[in-house]
N, C-alpha and C positions, 0 to 999 in steps of 0.2 A: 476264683481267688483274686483275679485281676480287682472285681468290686470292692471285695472288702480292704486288699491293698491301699486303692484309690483315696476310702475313707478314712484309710490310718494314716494317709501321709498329712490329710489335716490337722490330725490330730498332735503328731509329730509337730508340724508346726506350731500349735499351743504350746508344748511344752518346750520346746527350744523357745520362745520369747515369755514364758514364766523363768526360765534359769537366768533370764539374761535381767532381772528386774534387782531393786534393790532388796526387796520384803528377799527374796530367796536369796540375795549374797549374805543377810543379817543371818537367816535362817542357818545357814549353810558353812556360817563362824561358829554358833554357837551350835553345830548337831552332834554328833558321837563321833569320836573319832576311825572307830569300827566299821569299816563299810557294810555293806548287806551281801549279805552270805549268797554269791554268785550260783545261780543256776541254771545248768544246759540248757541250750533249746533245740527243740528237734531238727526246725531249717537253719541251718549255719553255713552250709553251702547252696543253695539252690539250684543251682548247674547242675553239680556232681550228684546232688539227691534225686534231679529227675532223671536222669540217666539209669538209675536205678529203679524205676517204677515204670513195671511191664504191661503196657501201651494204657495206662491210665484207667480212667474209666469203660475202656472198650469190652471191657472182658464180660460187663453188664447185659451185652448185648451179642456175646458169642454162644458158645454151647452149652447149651443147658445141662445145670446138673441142679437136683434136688439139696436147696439148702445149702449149708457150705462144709466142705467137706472135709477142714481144715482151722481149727477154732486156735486163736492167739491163747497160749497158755498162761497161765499167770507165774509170774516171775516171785511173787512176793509170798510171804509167808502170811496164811490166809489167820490166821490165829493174832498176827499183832493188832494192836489197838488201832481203830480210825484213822486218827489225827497222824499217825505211824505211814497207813497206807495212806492216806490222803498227798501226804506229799511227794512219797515215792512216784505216785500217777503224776502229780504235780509237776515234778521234775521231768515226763516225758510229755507233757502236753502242753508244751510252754507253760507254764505255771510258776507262782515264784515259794520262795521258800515261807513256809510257817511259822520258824523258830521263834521268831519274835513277836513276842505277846502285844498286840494291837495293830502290826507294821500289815498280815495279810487286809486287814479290816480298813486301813489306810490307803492301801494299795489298789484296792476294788472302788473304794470310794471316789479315787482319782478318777481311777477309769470311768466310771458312772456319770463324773462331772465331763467326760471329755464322748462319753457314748459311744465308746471302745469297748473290744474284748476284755476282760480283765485274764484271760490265758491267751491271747494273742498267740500265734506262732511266730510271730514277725520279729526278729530277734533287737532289731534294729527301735524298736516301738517299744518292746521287753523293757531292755536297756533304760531306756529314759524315762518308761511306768517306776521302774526300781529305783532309778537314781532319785527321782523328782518326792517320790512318797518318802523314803529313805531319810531325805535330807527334811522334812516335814514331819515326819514321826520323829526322827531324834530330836529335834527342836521344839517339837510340842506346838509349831506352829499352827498345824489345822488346815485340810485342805480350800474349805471355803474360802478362808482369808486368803491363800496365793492365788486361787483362780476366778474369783469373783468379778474383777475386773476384763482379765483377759480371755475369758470362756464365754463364746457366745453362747445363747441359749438353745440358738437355731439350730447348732450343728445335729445331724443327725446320723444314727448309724446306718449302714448300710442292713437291709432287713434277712441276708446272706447269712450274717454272722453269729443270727438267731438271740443275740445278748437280750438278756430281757433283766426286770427287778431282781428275778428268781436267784439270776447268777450273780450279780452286781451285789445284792442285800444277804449274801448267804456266804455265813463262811467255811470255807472249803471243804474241811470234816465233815462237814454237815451236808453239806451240798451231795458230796461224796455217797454218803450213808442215803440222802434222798432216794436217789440213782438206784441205787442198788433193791432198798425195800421197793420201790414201784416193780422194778425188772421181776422178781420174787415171789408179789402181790399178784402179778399176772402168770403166776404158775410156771415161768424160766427153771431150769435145775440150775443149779449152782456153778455146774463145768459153766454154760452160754451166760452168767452172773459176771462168775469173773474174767472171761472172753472179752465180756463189751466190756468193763469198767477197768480192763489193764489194759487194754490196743491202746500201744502207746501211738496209733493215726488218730486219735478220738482227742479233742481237748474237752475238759468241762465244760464247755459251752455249746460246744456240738453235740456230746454226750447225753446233755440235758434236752436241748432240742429231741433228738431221737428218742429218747427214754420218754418223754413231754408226749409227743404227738405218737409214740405208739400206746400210751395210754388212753389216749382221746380217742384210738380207736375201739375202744372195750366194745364186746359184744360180736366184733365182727372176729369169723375164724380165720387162724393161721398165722398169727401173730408172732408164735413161738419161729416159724421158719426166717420170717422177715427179721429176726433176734440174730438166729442163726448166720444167715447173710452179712447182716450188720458187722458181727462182729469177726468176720473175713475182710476187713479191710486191710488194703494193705500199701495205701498209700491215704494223705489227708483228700483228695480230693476225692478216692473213693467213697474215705468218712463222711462228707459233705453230698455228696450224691443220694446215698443211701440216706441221709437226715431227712435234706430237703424233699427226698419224692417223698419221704412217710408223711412230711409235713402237709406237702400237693392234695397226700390224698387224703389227709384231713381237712381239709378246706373242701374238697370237693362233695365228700362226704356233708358239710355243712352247709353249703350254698348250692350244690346239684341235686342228689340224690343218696340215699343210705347205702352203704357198700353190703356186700352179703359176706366177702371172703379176701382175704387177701394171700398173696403164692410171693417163694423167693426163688423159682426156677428158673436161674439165671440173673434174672433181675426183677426188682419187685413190680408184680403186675396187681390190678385184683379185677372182681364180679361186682355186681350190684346187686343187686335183691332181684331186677329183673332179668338179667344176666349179663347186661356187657360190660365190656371186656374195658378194661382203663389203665392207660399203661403213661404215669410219670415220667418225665425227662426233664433232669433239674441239667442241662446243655447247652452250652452256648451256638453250637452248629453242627447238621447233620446232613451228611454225604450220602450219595445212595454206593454201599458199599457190600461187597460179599459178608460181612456180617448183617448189614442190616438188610439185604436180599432174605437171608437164612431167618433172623426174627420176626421179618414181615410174614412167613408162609410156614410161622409153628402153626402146629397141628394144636397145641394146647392153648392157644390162643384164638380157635375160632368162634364165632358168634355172629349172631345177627347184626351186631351193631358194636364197634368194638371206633377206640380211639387214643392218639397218643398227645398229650399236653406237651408241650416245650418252652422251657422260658427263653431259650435261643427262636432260630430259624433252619430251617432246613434248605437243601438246594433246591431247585425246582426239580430236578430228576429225581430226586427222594421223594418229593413230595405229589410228583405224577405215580409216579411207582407202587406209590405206599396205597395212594388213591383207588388207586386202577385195582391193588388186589382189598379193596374193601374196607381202605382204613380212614376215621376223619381225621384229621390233622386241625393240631388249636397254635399257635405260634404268639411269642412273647406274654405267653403264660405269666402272672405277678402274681402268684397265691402264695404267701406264706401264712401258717397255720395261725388260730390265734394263741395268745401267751401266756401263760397261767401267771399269777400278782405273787409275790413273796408270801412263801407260808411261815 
């Protein structure tokens, strides 16, 4: 989270010196008097929310249980129209309101120009995606013209945050409904359907990623259990874990070798065609600890040739440890999956 923070406070930065120009004070005379219909966002305390989120990602890598065991219910009425449930998700995954006929399309667009999340969770980045589009959509101004000037072209997003055309050119409903028919398409029942597309830990962005690269993996079995896990999140950083390894092992699958199977016992592992064993770790650091003692020496992870990717590092004692019972270790792993173009 630290990364994609990093890159949103750039972005922050652009739009604090777009509010402060004169094109946005003219704007900003003549917009609506009506501000834009205020929406929750999930981190609004950071503190107090992690404090809440029981030992984070760890749980990835304790006891194994088949699948998950515990699927996020759907809160909404599965019967109302898209554009309906579109925003209700909306509303919990940073997301901003739809009501206004062109302002979500305005919104995204900004974001696009600034190669930001357009569902951010960052309430603080939220806030001034809203205020900035807001005061440009009622004014009819037009994003190009206030950011043209002040928007480098360099900036880049962090590749974390998975944003691609997909999410950026698609509006929400739509994006939404995407989501859902792929999950569907690949034989999901409808309970694991609406599981992933209402955890409200999931923003559309992340969502999409997941949903994106477990498509990419068609053909390989067990797809439904990695579904299942997925939508057992229960914190955002879980959500991101579980995107970014599906992602791992979609890249690897395309640049290594074809996978045979993929498993969510615990956490997602998979096979190759020939048999080893490849276990994703989208981590920034790993300890040699009694849980990773315990995951080092599953019984259903052995093989001739078995390996764990990490975009982090590991200690040397992890990485002697891991060694010594048979494991190769890859460290600052940069695989993110490739990105499908706007459909």
């Amino acid at each position: 989270m630290l990364q994609i923070r990093v890159a949103e406070v750039a972005a922050l930065e652009q739009l604090d010196a777009v509010s402060k120009t004169e094109t946005f004070a003219k704007a900003l005379g003549s917009a609506a008097v009506r501000p834009v219909k205020a929406v929750g966002q999930i981190i609004t305390n950071p503190v107090e929310t992690a404090k809440g989120v029981p030992g984070g990602v760890q749980r990835f890598f304790g006891r194994v249980k088949r699948g998950a065991t515990n699927l996020w219910e759907a809160t909404t009425d599965s019967d109302k129209p898209s554009a309906d449930r579109a925003e209700e998700v909306a509303r919990r995954v940073g997301g901003i309101s739809v009501d206004a006929l062109g302002y979500e399309q305005e919104r995204r667009q900004l974001a696009k120009e600034l190669k930001v999340d357009p569902y951010t969770t960052n309430p603080v980045l939220a806030a001034k995606l809203d205020e900035v589009a807001w005061v440009t959509f009622s004014a009819r101004l037009g994003i190009n013209t206030l950011t043209a000037v002040l928007i480098p072209g360099s900036m880049a997003i962090s590749g974390t945050t998975f944003t691609t055309d997909l999410v950026w050119d698609t509006p929400t409903p739509e994006l939404l409904r995407l989501n859902e028919q792929k999950l569907r398409d690949m034989g999901l029942s409808n309970e694991v359907v609406r599981a992933m597309t209402r955890n409200p830990w999931y923003s559309l962005t992340v969502l999409t990623a997941f949903v994106t690269g477990l498509e990419q993996l068609q053909g390989v079995l067990g797809r439904d259990a990695v579904a299942k896990l997925a939508a057992s999140a229960a914190s955002e950083d879980q959500a991101h874990f579980i995107a970014e390894g599906t992602q791992m092992l979609v890249r690897y699958q395309t640049t290594a070798e074809p996978l045979d199977t993929v498993t969510a016992q615990g956490t997602v592992t998979a096979r190759t065609r020939l048999g080893a064993v490849v276990v994703p770790a989208p981590v920034d650091y790993v300890a040699w600890t009694q849980r990773v003692a315990e995951f080092a020496r599953r019984s259903d992870l052995k093989a001739s040739e078995r390996s764990v990717w990490l975009t982090g590092q590991m200690s040397s004692r992890a990485q002697r440890e891991l060694t010594t019972a048979g494991w190769r270790v890859h460290e600052d792993v940069q695989w993110a999956a490739p990105q499908p173009a706007a459909r």
